[in-house]
C-alpha positions as CSV (number, residue, x, y, z in Angstrom):
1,X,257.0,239.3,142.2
2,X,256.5,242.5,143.0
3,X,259.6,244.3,144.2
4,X,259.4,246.3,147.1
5,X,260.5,250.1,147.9
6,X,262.8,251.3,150.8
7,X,260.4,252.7,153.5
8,X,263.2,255.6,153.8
9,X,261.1,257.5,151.1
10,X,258.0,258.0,153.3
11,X,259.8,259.0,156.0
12,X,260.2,262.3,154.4
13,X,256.5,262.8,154.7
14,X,256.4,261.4,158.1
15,X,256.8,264.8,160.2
16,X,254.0,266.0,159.2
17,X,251.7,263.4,159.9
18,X,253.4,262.6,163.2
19,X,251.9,266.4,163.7
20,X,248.5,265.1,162.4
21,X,248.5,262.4,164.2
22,X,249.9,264.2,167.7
23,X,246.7,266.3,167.9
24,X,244.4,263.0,166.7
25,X,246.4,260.8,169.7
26,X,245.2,263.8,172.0
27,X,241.5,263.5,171.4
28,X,241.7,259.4,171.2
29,X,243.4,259.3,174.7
30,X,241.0,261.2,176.1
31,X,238.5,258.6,174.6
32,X,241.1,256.1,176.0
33,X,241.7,257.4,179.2
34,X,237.8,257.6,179.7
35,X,237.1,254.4,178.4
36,X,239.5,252.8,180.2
37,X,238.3,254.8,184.2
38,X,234.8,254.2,183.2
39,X,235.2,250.3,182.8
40,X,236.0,250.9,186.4
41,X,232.1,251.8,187.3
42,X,229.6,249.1,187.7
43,X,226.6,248.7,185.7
44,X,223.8,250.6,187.4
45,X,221.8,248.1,189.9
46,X,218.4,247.6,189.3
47,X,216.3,250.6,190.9
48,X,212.6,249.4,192.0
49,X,209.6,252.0,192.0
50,X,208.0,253.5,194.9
51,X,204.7,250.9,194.0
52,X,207.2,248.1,193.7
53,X,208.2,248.8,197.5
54,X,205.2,249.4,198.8
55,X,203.3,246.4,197.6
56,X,206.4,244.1,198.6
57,X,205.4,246.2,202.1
58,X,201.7,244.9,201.7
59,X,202.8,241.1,201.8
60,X,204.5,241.6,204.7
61,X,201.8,243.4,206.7
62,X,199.3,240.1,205.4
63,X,202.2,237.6,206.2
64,X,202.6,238.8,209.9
65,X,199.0,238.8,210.6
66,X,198.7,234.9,209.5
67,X,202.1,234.5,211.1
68,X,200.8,235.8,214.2
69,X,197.2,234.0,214.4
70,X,199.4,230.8,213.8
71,X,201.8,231.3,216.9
72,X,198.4,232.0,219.0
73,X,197.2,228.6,217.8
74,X,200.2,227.1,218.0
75,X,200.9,228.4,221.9
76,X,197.1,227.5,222.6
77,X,197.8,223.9,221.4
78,X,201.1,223.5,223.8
79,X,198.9,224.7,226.7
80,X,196.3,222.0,225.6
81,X,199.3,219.3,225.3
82,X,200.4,220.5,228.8
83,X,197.0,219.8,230.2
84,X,197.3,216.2,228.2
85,X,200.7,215.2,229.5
86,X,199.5,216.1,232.9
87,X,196.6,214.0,232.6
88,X,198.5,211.2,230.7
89,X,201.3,211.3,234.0
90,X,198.4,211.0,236.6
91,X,197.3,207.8,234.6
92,X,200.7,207.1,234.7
93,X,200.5,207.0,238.6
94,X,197.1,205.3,238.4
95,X,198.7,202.6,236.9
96,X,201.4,202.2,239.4
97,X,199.2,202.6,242.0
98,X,197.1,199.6,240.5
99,X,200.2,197.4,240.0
100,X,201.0,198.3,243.7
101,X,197.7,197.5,245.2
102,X,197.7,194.3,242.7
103,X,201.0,192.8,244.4
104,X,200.0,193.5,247.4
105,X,196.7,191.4,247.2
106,X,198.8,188.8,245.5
107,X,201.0,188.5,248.4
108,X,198.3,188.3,250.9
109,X,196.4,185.7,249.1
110,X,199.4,183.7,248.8
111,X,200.2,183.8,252.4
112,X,196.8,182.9,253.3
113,X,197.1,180.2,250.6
114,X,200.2,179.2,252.9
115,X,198.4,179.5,256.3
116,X,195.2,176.8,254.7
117,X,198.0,174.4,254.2
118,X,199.6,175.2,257.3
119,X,195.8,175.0,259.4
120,X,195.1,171.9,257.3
121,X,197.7,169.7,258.4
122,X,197.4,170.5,261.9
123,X,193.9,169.3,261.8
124,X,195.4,166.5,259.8
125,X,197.7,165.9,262.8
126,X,195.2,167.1,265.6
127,X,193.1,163.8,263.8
128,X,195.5,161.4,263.9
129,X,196.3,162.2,267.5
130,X,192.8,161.9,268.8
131,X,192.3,158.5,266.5
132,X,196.3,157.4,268.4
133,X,194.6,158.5,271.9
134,X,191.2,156.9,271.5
135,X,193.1,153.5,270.0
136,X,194.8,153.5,273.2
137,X,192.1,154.4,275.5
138,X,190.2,151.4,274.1
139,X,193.4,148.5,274.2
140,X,193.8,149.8,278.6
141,X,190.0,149.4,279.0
142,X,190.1,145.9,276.9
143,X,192.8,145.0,279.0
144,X,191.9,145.9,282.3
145,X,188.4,144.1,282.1
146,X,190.0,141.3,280.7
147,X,193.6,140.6,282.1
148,X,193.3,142.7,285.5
149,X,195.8,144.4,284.8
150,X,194.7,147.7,285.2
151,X,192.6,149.5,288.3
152,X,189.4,148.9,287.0
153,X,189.8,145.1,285.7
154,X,187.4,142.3,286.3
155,X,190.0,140.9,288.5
156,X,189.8,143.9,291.0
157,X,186.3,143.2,291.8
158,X,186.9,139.7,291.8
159,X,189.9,140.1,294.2
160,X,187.7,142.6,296.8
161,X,187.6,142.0,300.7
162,X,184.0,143.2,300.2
163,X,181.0,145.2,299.0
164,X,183.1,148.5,300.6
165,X,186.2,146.7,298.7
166,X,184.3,146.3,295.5
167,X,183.1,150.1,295.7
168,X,186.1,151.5,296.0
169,X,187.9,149.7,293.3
170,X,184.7,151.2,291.1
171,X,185.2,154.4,292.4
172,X,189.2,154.3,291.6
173,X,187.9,153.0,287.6
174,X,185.3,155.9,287.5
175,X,188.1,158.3,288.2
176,X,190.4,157.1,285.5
177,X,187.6,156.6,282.5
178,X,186.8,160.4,283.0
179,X,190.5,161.4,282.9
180,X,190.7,159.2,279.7
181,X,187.1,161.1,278.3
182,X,188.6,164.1,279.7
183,X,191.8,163.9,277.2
184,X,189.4,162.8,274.3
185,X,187.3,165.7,274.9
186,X,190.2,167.6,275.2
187,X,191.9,166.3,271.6
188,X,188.4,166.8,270.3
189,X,188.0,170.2,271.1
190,X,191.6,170.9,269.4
191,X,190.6,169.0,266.2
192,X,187.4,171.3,266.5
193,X,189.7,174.3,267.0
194,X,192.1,173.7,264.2
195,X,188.7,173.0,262.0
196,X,187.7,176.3,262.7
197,X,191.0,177.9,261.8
198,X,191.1,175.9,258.4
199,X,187.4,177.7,257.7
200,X,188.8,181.2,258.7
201,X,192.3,180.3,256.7
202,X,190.3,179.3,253.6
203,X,187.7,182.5,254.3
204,X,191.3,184.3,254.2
205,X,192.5,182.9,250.6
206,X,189.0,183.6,249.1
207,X,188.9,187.3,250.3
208,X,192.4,187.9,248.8
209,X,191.7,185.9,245.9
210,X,188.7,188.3,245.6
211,X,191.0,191.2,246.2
212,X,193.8,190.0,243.4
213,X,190.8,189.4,240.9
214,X,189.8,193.4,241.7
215,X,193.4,194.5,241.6
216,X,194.3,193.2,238.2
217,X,190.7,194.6,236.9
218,X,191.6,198.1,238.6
219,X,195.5,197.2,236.7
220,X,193.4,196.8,233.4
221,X,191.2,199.5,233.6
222,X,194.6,202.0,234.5
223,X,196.2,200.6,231.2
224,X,193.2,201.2,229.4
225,X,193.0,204.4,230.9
226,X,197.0,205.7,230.3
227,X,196.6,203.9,226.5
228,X,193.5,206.5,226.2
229,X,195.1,209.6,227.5
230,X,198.2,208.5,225.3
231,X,196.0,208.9,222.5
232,X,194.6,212.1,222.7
233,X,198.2,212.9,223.4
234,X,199.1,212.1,220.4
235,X,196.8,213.2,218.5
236,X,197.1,216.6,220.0
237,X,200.8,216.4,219.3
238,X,199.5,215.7,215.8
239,X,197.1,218.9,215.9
240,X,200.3,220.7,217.0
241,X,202.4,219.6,214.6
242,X,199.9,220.2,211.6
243,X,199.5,224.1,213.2
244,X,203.2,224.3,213.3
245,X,203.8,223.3,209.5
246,X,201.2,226.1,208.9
247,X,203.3,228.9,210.7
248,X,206.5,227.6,209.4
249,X,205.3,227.6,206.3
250,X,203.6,231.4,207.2
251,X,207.0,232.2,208.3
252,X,209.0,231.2,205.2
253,X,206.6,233.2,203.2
254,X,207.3,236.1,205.6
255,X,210.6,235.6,205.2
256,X,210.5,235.6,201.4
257,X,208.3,239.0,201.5
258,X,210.9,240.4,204.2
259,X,213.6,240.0,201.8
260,X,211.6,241.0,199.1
261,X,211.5,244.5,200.6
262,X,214.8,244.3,202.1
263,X,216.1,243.8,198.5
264,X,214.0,246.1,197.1
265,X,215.3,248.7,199.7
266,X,218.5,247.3,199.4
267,X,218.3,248.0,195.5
268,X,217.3,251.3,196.2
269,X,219.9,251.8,198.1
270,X,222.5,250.4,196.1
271,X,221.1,252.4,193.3
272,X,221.4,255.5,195.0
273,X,224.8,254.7,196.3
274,X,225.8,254.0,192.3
275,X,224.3,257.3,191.7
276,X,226.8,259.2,193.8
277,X,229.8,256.4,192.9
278,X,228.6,257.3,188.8
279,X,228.8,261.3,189.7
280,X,231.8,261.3,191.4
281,X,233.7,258.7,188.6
282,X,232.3,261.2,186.1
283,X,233.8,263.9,187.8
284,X,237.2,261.9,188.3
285,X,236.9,261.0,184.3
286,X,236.8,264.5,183.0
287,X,239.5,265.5,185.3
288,X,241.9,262.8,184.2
289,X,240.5,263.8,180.8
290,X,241.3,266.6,181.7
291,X,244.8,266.2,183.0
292,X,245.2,263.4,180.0
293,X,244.9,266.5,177.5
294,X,246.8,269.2,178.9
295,X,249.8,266.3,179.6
296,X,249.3,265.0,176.0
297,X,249.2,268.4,174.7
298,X,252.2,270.0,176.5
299,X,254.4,266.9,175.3
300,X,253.1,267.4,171.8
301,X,254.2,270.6,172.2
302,X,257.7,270.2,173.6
303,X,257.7,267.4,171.1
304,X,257.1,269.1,167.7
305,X,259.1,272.6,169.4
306,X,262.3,270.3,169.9
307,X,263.7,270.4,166.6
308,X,267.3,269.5,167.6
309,X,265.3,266.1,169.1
310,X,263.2,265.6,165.7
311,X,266.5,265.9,164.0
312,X,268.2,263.2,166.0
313,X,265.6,261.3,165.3
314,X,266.1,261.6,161.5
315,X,269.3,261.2,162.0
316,X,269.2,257.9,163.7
317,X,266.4,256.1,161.2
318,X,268.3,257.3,158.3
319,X,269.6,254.7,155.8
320,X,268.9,251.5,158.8
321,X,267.4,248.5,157.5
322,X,264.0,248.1,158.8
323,X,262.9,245.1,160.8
324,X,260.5,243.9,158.6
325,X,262.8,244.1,155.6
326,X,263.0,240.6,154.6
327,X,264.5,240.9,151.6
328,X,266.5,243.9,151.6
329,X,263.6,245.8,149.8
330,X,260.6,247.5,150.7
331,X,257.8,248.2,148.6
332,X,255.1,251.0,148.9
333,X,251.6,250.0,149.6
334,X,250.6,252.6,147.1
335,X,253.0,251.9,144.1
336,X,254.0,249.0,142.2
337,X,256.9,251.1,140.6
338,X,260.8,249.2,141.9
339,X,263.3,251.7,142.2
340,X,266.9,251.2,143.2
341,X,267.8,251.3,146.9
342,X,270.6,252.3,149.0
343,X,272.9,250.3,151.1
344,X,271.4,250.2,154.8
345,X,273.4,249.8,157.9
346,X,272.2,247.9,160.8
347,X,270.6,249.1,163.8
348,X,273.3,250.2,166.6
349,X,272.6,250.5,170.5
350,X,275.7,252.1,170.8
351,X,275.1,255.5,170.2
352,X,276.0,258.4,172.4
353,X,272.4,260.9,173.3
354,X,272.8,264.3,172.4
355,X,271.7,264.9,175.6
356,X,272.1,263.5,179.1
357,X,270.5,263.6,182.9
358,X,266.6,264.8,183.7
359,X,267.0,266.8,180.2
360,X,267.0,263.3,177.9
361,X,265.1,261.4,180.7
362,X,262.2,264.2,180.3
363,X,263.0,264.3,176.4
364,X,262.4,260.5,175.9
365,X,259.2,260.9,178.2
366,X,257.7,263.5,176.6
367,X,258.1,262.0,173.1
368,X,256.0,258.4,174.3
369,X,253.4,261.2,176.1
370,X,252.7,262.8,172.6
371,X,251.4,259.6,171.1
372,X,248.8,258.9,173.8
373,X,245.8,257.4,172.4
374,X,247.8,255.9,169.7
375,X,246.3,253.0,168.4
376,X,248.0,249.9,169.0
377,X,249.7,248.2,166.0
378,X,251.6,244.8,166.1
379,X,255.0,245.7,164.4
380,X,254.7,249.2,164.2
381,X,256.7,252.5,164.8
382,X,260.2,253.4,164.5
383,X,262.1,256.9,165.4
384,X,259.8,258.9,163.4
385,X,256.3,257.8,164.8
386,X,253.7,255.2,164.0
387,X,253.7,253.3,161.2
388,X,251.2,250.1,160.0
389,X,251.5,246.9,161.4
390,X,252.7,243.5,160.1
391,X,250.7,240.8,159.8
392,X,250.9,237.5,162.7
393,X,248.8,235.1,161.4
394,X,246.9,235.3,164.3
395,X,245.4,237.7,167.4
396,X,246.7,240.7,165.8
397,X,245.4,240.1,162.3
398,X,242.4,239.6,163.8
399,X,242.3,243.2,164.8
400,X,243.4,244.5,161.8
401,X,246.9,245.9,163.3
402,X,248.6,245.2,159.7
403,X,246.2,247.9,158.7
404,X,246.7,250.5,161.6
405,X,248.9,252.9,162.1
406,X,250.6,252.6,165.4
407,X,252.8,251.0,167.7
408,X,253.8,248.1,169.6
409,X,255.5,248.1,172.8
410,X,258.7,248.0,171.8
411,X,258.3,250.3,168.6
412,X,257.0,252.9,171.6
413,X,260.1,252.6,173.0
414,X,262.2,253.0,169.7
415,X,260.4,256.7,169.1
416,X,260.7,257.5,172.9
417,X,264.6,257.4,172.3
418,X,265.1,258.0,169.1
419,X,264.8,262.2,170.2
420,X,268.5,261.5,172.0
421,X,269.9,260.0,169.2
422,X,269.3,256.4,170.3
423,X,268.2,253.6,168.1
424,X,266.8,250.7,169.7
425,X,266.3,247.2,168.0
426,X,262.5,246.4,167.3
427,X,262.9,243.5,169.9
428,X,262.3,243.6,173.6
429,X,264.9,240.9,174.2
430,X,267.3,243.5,172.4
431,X,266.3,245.9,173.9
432,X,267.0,244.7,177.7
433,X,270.5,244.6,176.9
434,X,270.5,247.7,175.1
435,X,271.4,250.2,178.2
436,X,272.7,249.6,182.1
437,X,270.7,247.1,183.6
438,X,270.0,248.0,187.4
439,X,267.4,246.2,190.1
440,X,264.2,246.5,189.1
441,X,263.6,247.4,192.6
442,X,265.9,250.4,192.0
443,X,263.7,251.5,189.1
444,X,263.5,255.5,188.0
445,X,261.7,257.7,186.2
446,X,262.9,257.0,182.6
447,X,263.9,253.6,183.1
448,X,262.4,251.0,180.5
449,X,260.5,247.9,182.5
450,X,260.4,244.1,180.9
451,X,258.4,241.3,181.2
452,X,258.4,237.6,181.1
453,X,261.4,235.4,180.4
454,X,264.5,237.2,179.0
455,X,262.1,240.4,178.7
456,X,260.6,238.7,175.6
457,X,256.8,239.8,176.3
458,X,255.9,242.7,177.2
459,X,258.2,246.6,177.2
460,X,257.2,249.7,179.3
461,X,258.5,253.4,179.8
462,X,258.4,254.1,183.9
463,X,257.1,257.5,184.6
464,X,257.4,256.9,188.8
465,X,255.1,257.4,190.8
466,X,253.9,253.5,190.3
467,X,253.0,254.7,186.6
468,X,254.3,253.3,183.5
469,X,254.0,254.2,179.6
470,X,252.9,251.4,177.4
471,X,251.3,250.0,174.2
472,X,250.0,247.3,176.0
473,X,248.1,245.3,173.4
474,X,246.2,244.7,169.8
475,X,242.8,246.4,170.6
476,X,244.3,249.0,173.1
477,X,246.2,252.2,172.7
478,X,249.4,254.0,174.0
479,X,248.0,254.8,177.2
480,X,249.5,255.8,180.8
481,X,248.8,252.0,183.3
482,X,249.9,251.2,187.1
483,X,253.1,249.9,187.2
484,X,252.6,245.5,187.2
485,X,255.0,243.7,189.2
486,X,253.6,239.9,188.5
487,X,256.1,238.7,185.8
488,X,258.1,241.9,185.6
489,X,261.9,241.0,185.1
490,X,264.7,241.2,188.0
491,X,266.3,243.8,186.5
492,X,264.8,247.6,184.5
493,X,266.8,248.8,181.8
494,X,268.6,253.0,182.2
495,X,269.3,254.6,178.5
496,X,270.4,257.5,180.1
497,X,271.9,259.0,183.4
């Protein structure tokens, strides 16, 4: 097995490229910091032609003309049903009046039904009275001719004083038989009476008969004449219906060519807004470039003019183990020569910074500005700059980080400090118990920010304002982010007062 070398023999060389790399982290922050506000800007909306427009303009114009000669039909059909459902209510009344006049016959027939049975048993009785009266008449005159014993029997003639007697007694007979005829005349005439008003009764029923035969005809021709009008009632409900289909169906294709043009406007529109949006991102992008590079490059340069810092830095990755010393050697990726190795201490927290107050805060700051753009590189960085990445088995092999020169989060935070003289573990779980903890909500400029539980995700420098410092992750770079609350840890971290 091949035997590694300590890393402490590159870091000789490492000032220098830490120089190199200062002015190539300038230019790949801007890229960075342009990419990054430029995601920001929408993909330009489609923007239609002038022809486009018009023509979607042209299948309007067509749509509301057939649109329009279709509500004329239909608003001439409803004044046609009107006219129908008029006609179909007077039927209506025509019928009633019908069933009306059809009632009414039946109730005079039946009451002159009622008055034939009524005039038919009185000449039924009138009859039997007469026959009673005539019976009668017949027993006194067969009795007094043949037992005497009325006025005008046998016996009264037989019984006279004389031919004055005799004549008298006649005269006295005469008198009664013509009161008797008189009655019979009398009865007769009654029967004869009551005959008459039996004729007239019956005349009665057939004339209302007649008149409920010519109601219920007048009742059938109504219901013939309401089913009719209910026909063409329907069928111009029909005609209407079919006319209205039409201008709905004229209306939806208006309403497609409307927003057709509306969209096509709209596009326009939206384009044009994008336009402005675009120019004025563009203009925001090359001043934050802008800004990006003079900040990057006035860090550098307090950086690489701070010698007493650079120093400290030396000074504090001098002869410490690194964190991906596994074995207690390190090899060089371009030797296979072993060569003895010194004893290395371990990594302390505990050291005092060479300098103290807004002096190291703005040191430390200034040294994780230098190395914007940066790529990002799981594992790597310590106090002197970026160094390659280790390997994960996993997301950040699959960007190659074992093969880039950069930093993670927590290696930014190592060469942040490292210019006061403080060495931080390679381990944001170390690292939140590295300093003073205080509230996060009491967070200053300076102050290192954790996430997730026991700070073992994610490790940022604040720089106030709602900004923060960060290598955020594989596929990203060192780059300046808003300040993210969601899973941020109670408590920031203070290296220095």
């Amino acid at each position: 097995m091949r035997r590694r070398t300590f890393r402490g023999k590159r870091r000789s060389a490492f000032p220098n490229t830490v120089r190199a790399l200062i002015g190539a982290g300038v230019v790949v922050a801007l890229m960075g910091a342009v990419t990054g506000t430029a995601a920001a800007v929408p993909p330009p909306p489609p923007n239609p032609s002038d022809s486009e427009i018009a023509a979607a303009g042209s299948r309007v114009d067509e749509q509301l003309g057939a649109v329009g000669q279709l509500i004329n039909e239909v608003a001439a059909a409803n004044q046609q049903l009107a006219q129908l459902d008029a006609e179909v209510a007077i039927r209506r009344e025509d019928v009633n009046k019908a069933l009306v006049d059809l009632q009414n016959a039946r109730d005079a027939a039946d009451i002159a039904a009622q008055f034939v049975v009524t005039a038919q048993q009185a000449l039924a009785d009138a009859g039997t009275q007469i026959h009673a009266a005539q019976q009668k008449f017949n027993e006194f005159a067969v009795s007094s001719y043949t037992q005497g014993t009325g006025v005008a029997s046998v016996s009264s003639f037989l019984g006279s004083s004389g031919p004055e007697d005799v004549l008298d007694r006649a005269q006295v007979l005469k008198v009664l038989s013509n009161n008797q005829n008189a009655v019979l005349d009398g009865l007769q005439r009654a029967r004869t009476e009551q005959a008459n008003k039996d004729s007239a009764a019956r005349e009665s029923k057939q004339q209302a008969d007649a008149a409920a035969a010519e109601a219920d005809a007048q009742k059938v021709a109504a219901e013939q004449a309401i089913a009719t009008a209910r026909a063409a009632l329907q069928a111009q409900a029909d005609q209407k219906a079919a006319i209205e289909s039409q201008r709905d169906a004229a209306q939806s294709q208006l309403d497609v060519a409307r927003t057709d043009v509306a969209g096509l406007q709209g596009q326009r529109v939206a384009y044009s807004a994008w336009e402005q949006q675009k120019a004025a991102e563009d203009a925001a992008i090359a001043a934050a470039a802008s800004a990006a590079r003079d900040a990057a490059v006035q860090a550098a340069a307090r950086v690489a003019a701070n010698q007493a810092a650079a120093a400290a830095a030396a000074a504090a990755a001098a002869g410490q183990r690194s964190h991906t010393d596994i074995d207690g050697t390190e090899s060089d990726s371009d030797t296979s020569t072993t060569t003895p190795t010194t004893p290395k201490k371990p990594r302390s927290t505990t050291q005092t910074p060479s300098v103290t107050g807004s002096a190291a805060v703005e040191l430390a700051i200034d040294r994780g500005m230098s190395q914007l753009g940066v790529p990002y590189s799981w594992g790597g960085g310590d106090e002197n700059g970026p160094t390659k990445g280790i390997r994960d088995g996993g997301v950040a092999d699959s960007y190659g980080d074992y093969n880039k020169v950069g930093f993670d989060c927590s290696g930014l935070m190592i060469y942040a400090f490292a210019g006061l003289g403080i060495s931080l573990p390679h381990y944001t779980g170390y690292q939140y118990t590295a300093g003073k903890q205080v509230p996060s909500s009491d967070m200053k400029r300076g102050d290192m920010l954790f996430y997730g539980p026991n700070a073992s995700q994610h490790v940022a420098l604040y720089l106030g304002d709602g900004k923060m410092l960060e290598a955020p992750q594989s596929g990203s770079v060192v780059k300046v982010s808003p300040v993210r609350y969601d899973g941020m840890t109670p408590y920031a971290v203070r290296m220095v007062s």
